[in-house]
C-alpha positions, 0 to 999 in steps of 0.5 A: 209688240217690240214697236208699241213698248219701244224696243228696238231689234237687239234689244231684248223683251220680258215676256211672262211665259208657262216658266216664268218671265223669260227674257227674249231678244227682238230679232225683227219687227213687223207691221201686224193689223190685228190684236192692236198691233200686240203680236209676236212671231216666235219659232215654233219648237220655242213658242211650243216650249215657252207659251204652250202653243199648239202646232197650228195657228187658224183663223176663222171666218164666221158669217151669220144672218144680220138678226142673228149676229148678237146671239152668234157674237155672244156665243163665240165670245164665251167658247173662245173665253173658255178655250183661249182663243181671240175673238174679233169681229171684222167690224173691230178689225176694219176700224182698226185698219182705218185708224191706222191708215188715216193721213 
């Protein structure tokens, strides 16, 4: 994320947090591949405080029957919406990974 707005290590972020905008300094940035590069990696006592996150952090694999991919993608798009949680297909995330590694 700090690469994408143009902040650099030291400088510091305005993140809008469950307490408000909280200003946070930019300790090192990684190359991440999902969500469009809009990632960040937070101490865990601090993201529990700041941004309510829970003590775990999964991901999960879904695979379904061609014909059903539709309805099952309609599915969990809409639990995901109502819990919070980030869908992505792995369509989105290979085209993504070739967008980025295209010379």
């Amino acid at each position: 994320m700090a690469h994408r707005i143009g902040a650099k290590v030291g400088q510091h972020i305005t993140l809008e947090t469950r307490q408000g905008p909280q200003q946070l300094r930019v300790a090192a940035t990684a190359t991440a591949y999902v969500v469009g590069g809009m990632v960040i990696y937070m101490e865990g006592e601090t993201a529990r405080r700041l941004m309510n996150v829970g003590r775990r952090s999964t991901s999960t694999s879904v695979n379904t029957a061609p014909g059903a991919l539709a309805d099952v993608g309609a599915k969990l798009k809409t639990l995901c919406e109502s819990h919070g949680l980030m869908l992505q297909s792995f369509a989105d995330l290979r085209k993504r990974i070739d967008e980025l590694t295209k010379a």
